[in-house]
C-alpha positions as CSV (number, residue, x, y, z in Angstrom):
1,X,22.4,-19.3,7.3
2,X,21.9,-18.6,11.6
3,X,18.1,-17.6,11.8
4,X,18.4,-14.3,13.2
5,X,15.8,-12.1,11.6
6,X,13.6,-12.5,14.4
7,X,16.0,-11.4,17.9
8,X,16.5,-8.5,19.5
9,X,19.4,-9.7,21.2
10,X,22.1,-11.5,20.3
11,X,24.5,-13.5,22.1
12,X,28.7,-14.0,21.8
13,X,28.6,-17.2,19.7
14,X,25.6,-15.9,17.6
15,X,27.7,-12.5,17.0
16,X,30.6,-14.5,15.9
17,X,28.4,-16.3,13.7
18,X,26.9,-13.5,11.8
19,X,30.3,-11.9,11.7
20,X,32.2,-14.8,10.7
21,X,34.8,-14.3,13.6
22,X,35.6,-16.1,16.9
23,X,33.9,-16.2,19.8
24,X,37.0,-14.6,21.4
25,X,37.0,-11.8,19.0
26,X,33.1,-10.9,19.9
27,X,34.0,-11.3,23.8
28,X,37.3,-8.8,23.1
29,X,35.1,-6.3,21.0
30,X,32.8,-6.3,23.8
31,X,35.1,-6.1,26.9
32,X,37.1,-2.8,25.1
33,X,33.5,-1.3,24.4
34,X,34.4,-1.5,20.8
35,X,31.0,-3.8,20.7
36,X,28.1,-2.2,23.1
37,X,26.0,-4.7,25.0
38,X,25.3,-6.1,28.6
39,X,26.0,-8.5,31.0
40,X,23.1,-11.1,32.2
41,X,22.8,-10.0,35.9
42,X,24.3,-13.1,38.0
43,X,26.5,-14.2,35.5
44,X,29.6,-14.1,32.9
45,X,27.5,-13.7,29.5
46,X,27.5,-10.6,27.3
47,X,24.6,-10.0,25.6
48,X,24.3,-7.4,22.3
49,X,21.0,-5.9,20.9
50,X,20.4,-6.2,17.6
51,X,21.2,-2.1,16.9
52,X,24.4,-2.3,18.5
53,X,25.2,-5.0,16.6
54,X,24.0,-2.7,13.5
55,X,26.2,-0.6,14.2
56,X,29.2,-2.7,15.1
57,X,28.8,-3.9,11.6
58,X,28.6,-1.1,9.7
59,X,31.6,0.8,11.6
60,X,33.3,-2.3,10.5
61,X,32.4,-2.6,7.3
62,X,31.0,-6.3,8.4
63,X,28.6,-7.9,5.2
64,X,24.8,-7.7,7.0
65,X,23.5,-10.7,5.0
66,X,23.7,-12.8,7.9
67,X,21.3,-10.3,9.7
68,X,18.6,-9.9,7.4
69,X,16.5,-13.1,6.9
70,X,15.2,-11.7,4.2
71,X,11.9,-11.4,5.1
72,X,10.2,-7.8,6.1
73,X,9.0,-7.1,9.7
74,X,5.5,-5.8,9.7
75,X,3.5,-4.4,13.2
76,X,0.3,-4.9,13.0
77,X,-1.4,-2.6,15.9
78,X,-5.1,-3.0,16.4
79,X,-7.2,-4.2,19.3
80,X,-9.6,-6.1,17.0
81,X,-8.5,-9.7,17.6
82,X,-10.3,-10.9,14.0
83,X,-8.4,-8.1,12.2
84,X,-4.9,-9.1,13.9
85,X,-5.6,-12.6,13.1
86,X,-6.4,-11.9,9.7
87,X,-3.4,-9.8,9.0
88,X,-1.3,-12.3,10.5
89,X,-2.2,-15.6,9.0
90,X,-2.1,-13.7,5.5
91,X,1.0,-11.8,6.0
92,X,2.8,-14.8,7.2
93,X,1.2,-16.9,4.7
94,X,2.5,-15.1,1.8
95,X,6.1,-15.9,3.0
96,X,7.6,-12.3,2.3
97,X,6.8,-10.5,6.0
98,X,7.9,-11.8,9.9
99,X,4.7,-10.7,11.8
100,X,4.3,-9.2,15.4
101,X,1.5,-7.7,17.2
102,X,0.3,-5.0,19.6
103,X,-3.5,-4.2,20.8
104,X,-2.2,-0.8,22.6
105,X,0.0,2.3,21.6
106,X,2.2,1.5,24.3
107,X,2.5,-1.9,23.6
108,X,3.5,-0.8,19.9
109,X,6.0,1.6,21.3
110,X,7.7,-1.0,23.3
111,X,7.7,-3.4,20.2
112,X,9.2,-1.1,17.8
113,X,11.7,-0.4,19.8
114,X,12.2,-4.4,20.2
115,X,11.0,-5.7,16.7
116,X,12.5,-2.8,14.6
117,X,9.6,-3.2,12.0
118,X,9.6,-2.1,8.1
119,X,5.8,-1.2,8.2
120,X,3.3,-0.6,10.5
121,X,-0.4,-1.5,10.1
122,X,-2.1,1.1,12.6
123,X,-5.4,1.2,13.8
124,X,-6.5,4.7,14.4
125,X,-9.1,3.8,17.3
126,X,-6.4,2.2,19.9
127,X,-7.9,1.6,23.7
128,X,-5.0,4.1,25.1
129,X,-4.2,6.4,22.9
130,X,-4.9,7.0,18.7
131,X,-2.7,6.4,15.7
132,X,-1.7,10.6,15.2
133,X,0.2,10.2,18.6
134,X,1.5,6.7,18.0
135,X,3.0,8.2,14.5
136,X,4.4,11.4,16.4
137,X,5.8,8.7,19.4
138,X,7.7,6.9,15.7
139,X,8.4,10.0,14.1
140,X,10.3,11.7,16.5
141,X,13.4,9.1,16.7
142,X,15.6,9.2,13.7
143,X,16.3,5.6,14.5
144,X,12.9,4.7,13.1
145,X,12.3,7.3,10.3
146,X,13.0,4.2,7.9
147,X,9.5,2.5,9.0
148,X,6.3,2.7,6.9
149,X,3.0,3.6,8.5
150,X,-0.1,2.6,7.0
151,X,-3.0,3.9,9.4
152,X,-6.5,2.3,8.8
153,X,-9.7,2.9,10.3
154,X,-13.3,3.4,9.1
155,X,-14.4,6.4,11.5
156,X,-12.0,9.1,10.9
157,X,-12.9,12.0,9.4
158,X,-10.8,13.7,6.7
159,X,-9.3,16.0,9.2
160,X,-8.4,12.9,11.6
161,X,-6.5,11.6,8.4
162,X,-4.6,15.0,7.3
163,X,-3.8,15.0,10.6
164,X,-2.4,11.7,10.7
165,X,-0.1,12.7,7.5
166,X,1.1,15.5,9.4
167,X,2.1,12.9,12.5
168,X,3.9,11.1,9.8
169,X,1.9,7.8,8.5
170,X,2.4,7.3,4.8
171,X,-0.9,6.1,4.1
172,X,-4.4,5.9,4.9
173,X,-6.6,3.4,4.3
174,X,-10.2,3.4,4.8
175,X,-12.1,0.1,6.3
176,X,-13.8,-1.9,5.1
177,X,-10.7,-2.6,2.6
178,X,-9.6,-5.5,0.5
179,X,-7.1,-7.1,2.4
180,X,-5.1,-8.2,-1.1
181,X,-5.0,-4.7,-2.0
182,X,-3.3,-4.1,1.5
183,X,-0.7,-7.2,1.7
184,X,0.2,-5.5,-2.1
185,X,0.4,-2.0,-0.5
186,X,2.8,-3.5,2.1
187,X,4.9,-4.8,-0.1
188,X,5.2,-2.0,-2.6
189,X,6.4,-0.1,0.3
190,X,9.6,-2.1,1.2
191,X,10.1,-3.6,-2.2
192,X,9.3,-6.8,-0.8
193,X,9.8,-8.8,-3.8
């Protein structure tokens, strides 16, 4: 199976891989806008992000196993380096979750737009801006409503976290935590098996 799990964008040969047709086909689809994408500035090659590609598929009724590696993307969004590290080596450790990070809410905007994650681990206490508007950023395109958002911190106070429920996370989790307890909680949520 092509590894794919992890790109954004795709390009003609990888598209014809993961929809078992010819390269031709992919450049044809793309040409009569049938396949949405762009040109690399400078040059002849077509490039498709991973949504259009989505959605290529599905008006197609193309199979998306090639797509999905299988594993579940997880954002882990906190500017405490020990935490990300932590949450990192243990996610990707179990084998189940692909891992990104951001230390901002804007950098987490930018990579879920990019990453397209399952879950969200947010830190409440971001440097820019806190977790409520990073879940209201998330919860107001329909293209995301599919992520989970676990927001954890240890100084909000209960109406910090109905708040947060209101902006849309699905959880709150109070640090210090057990971290097993979390990893489990992740996978619970997208029946990472």
């Amino acid at each position: 199976m092509l590894d794919v799990g992890t790109k954004s964008v795709y390009t003609t040969g990888e598209v014809a891989q993961i929809c078992k047709v010819s390269q031709q086909t992919v450049i044809r689809c793309f040409d009569s806008g049938r396949l949405k994408g762009f040109r690399v500035p400078g040059s002849r090659f077509r490039r498709i992000p991973r949504d259009s590609l989505i959605s290529f598929m599905k008006a197609n009724q193309i199979p998306m196993d090639q797509l999905d590696s299988g594993r579940k993307r997880v954002l882990v969004v906190d500017d405490d380096e020990a935490i990300v590290e932590m949450f990192t080596e243990l996610l990707e450790r179990d084998g189940r979750f692909e891992v990104r990070t951001a230390s901002t809410g804007y950098d987490a905007g930018i990579l879920t737009e990019q990453f397209l994650p399952d879950v969200m681990l947010l830190d409440f206490k971001l440097p820019d801006i806190n977790g409520t508007a990073v879940c209201r950023t998330i919860r107001a395109n329909p293209k995301h409503e599919h992520i989970k958002i676990i927001a954890i911190s240890g100084v909000a106070d209960p109406d910090e976290v109905d708040e947060l429920h209101m902006a849309g996370a699905d959880e709150f989790i109070r640090k210090p935590f057990d971290i097993n307890k979390v990893i489990n909680r992740v996978a619970d949520l997208v029946n990472a098996a």
